[in-house]
N, C-alpha and C positions, 0 to 999 in steps of 0.2 A: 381240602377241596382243590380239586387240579384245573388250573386255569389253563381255558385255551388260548391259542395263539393266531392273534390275529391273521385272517388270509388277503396276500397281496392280488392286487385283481390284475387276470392274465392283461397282458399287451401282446397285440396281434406280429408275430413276426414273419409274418407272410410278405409284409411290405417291404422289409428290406433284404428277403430273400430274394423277392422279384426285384429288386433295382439293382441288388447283385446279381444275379444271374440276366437281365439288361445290358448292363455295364459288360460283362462277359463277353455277351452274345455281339455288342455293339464291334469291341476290338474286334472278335472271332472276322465279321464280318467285314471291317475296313481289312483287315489283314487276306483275309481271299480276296478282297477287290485289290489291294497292291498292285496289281499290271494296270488295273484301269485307272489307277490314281496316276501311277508313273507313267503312264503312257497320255493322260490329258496334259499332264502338267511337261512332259518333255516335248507336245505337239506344241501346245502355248510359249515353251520359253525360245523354242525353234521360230516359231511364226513372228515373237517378240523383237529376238534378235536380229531376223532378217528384214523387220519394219527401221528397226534403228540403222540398220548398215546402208539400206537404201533410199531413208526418208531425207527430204529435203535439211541440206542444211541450215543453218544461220547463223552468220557471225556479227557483231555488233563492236563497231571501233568506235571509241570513245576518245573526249579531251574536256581539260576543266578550263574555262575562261572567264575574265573577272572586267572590272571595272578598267580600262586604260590609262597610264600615265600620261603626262603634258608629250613629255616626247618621244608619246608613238603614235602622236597625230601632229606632231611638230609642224609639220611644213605646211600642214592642210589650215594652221591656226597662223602662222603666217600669210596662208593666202585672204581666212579672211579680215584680221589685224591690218592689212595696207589698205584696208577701206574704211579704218576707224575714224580718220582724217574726214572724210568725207561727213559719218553723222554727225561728230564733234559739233556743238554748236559753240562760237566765239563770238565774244560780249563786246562792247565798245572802250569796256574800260580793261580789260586785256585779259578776264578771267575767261576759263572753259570750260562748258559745263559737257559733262563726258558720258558721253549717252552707250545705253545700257541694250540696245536694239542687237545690239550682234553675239551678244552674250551666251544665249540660248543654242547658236549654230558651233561654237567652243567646249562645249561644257560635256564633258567625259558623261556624266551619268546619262543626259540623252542619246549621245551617241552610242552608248551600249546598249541603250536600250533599245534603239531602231534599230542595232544589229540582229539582238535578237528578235524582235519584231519579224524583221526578213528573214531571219533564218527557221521562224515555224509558219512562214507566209504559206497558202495553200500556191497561189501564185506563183511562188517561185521555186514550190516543191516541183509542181507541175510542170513548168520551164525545163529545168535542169532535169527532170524524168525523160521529157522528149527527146534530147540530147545524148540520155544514156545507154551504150548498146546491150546494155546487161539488163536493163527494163525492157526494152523494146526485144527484146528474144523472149521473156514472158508475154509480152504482149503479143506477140507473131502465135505462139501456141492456144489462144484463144481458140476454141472450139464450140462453136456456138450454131441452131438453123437459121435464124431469122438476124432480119438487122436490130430488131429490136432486142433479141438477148446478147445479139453483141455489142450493143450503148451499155446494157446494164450490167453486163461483166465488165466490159472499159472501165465502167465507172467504179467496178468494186476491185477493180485491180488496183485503179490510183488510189483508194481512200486505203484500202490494205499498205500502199507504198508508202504513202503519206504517214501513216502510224510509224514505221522505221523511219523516220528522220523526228527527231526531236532537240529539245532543250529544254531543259526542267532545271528547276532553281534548285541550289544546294541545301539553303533555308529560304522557306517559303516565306515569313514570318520578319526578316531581312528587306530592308529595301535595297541593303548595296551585296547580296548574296553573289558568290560565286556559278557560273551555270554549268552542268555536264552538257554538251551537247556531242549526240551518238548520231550514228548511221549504220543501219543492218543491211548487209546484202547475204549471198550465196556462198562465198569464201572471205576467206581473212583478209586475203588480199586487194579483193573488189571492196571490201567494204574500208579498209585502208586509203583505198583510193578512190573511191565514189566520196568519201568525209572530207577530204582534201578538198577535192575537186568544185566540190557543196561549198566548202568555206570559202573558198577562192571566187568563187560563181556569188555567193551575196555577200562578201565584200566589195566587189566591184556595182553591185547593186547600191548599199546604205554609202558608199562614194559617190560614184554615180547624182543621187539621190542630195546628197551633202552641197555637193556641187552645184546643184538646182536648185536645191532652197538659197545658196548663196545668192546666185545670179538672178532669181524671184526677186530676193531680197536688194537686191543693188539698182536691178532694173527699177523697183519700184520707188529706191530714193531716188531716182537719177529722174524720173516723172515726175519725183515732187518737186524737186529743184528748178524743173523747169515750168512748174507750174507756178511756182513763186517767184523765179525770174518777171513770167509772163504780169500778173496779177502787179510787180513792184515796176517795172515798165509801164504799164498803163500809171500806176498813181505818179509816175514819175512825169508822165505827157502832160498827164490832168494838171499836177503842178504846176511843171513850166508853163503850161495854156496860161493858167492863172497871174501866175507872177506875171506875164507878158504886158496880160489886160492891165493890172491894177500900174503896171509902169505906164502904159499909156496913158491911161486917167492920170496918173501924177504929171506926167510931163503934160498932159492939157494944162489941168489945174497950176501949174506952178507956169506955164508961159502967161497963162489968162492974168497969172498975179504978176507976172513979169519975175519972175524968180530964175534967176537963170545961174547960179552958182551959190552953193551949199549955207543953210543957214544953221549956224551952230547951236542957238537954242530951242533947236524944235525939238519936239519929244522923237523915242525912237520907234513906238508902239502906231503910228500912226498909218491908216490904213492905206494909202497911197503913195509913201516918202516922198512928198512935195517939198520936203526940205531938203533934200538931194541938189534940188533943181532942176531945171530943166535939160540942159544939156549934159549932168550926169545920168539923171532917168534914160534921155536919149541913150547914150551911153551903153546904159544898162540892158535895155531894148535890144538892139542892137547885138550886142553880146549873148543876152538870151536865145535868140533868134537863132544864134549860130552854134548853141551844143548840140554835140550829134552823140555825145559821151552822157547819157543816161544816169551814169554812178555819180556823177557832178552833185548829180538833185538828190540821187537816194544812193548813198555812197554801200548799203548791204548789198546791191548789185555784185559791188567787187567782190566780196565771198561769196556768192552764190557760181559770177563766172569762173571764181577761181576753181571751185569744188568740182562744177562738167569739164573745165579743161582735163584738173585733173583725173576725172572719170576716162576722157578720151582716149588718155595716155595708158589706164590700167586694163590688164586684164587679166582673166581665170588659165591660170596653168593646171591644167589635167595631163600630167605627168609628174605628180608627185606622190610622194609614199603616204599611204594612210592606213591605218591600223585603228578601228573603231573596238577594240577591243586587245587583251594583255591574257597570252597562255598561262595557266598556271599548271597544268598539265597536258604536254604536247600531246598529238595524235598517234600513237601508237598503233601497231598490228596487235590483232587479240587472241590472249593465250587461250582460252577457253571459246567453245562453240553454247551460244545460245541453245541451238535446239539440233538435232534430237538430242536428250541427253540419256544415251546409251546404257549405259549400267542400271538407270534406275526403269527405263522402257522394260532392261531382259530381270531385273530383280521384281517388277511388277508383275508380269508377263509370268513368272515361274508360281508366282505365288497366287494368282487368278487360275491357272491351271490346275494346283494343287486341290483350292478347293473346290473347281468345279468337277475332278475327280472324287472329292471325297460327298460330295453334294450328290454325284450321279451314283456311287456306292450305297449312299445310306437310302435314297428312294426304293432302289433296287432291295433293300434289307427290309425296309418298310412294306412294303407289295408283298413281299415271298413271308413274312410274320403274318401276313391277315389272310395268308391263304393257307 
């Protein structure tokens, strides 16, 4: 008996005769559109390259700056160390206790940090803008109808300005981090020199500023000392008042006793020294009556006058070097331009072109297939 043979059941090959001949049809058709590919994509890498050649520049001068050593504020810690004398408080029995008030105005980590404080101030971005003739020729090209769109383009011009001046921390993460602090302008060279000019401009500022907190700070011991002159003067009057009176009671009381010269066993706690006597109490009287020297009674006078003399005699020199901050990377001109960057505008540019040529081919293939 002859066994038949299993039949394979047909697969349709229509389907991949039509995606071949698709596939075909597809090349056939990018390849007659070729002039319109090459000619979108060589309009595009043209208009590309003519936007980079002519688009505003930007260059961006940089420097890295860190924490300051002792002496590169030397003279400035000088100036305030001659007024240490001043808070020092000094005891009766010869010790000093050395007070801690000026510490804060010395101290490298806050000086850095109000440098850079000031150096991303909007304040003092804004200052040193009005001053610069490379800003103020953007700002003169403002074109605007009303007054009112020209406040709010002013205004979006400096906060656009203000984003090119910065200082970013190296490590965020750092409390004693290194900073970049940049400056973008138009050319290399403006912006070489607008960073300069910026550092120079708030360092005179966080000095400035140094120097004010000092003199805040001095004026206001120099109040207080005379407020405690004031305050140890009066208890100083009130005393003598005092002593005055109680020697006059004694010298009643020691004449009424007929006591007229010193009696050695009397106590020494006794509230009107009647054992003085009389004509020592007199004496005494007498004597008191004629201090005109205050420190006699309350001898802290004498530090206090000594400390405003010595106030009198000192003062703040603003003409010394200060440096709230230590280059670790100086200001340099910049080799490369922030923006436009050129090659990747005309390699973008070529390649938007290409496919909006191959995009306007295949619709055009798709249209002429359904018809």
């Amino acid at each position: 008996m002859k066994q038949s043979s299993p039949q394979l059941p047909d697969y349709p090959q229509s389907s991949f005769q039509n995606d071949e001949i698709d596939l075909k049809e597809l090349f056939i058709a990018l390849w007659k559109g070729k002039i319109t590919i090459i000619l979108c994509t060589l309009v595009f890498a043209i208009g590309a390259v003519l936007y980079a050649l002519t688009a505003q520049e930007l260059w961006s001068s940089k420097a890295k700056v860190m924490i300051p050593q002792v002496h590169d504020f030397s003279e400035y810690r000088d100036q305030v160390k001659q007024y240490q004398p001043i808070f020092d408080i000094y005891q009766d029995d010869g010790t000093v206790l050395v007070s801690q008030e000026l510490d804060s105005l010395v101290d490298n980590k806050v000086l850095f940090q109000g440098f850079i404080s000031a150096y991303n101030s909007s304040n003092n971005k804004n200052r040193f803008l009005d001053g610069s003739v490379e800003f103020q020729a953007f700002k003169a090209q403002l074109d605007t109808d009303t007054d009112t769109d020209k406040i709010e383009a002013t205004r979006n011009l400096y906060f656009e300005w203000f984003q090119k001046i910065s200082a970013t921390a190296v490590d965020k993460k750092s409390g004693v981090s290194p900073y970049t602090i940049s400056l973008q302008a138009t050319t290399k060279e403006s912006s070489y020199t607008l960073l300069n000019e910026y550092i120079s401009s708030v360092k005179l500022v966080v000095f400035n500023d140094a120097l004010s907190n000092l003199q805040a700070v001095v004026n206001g011991k120099r109040n207080e000392l005379r407020q405690q002159k004031t305050i140890l003067e009066a208890q100083a009057k009130n005393r003598l008042i005092v002593e005055i009176e109680n020697s006059q009671y004694g010298a009643e009381i020691a004449k009424a006793a007929q006591l007229n010269k010193p009696i050695q066993n009397m106590g020494n706690n006794e509230l009107f020294e009647v054992g003085l006597g009389a004509q020592a109490l007199k004496a005494k009287i007498k004597a008191l009556k004629s201090v005109t020297n205050l420190s006699v009674i309350e001898p802290r006078l004498q530090q206090i006058d000594a400390k405003l003399e010595m106030l009198k005699s000192m003062k703040i020199d603003r003409n010394i070097k200060f440096q709230p901050f230590r280059y670790l990377e100086n200001v340099e001109q910049p080799i490369t331009r922030d923006k436009p960057k050129r090659a990747l505008i005309a390699v973008l540019g070529t390649l938007l072109g290409g496919i909006l040529g191959v995009v306007i081919v295949l619709v055009r293939f798709a249209f002429r297939k359904e018809d």
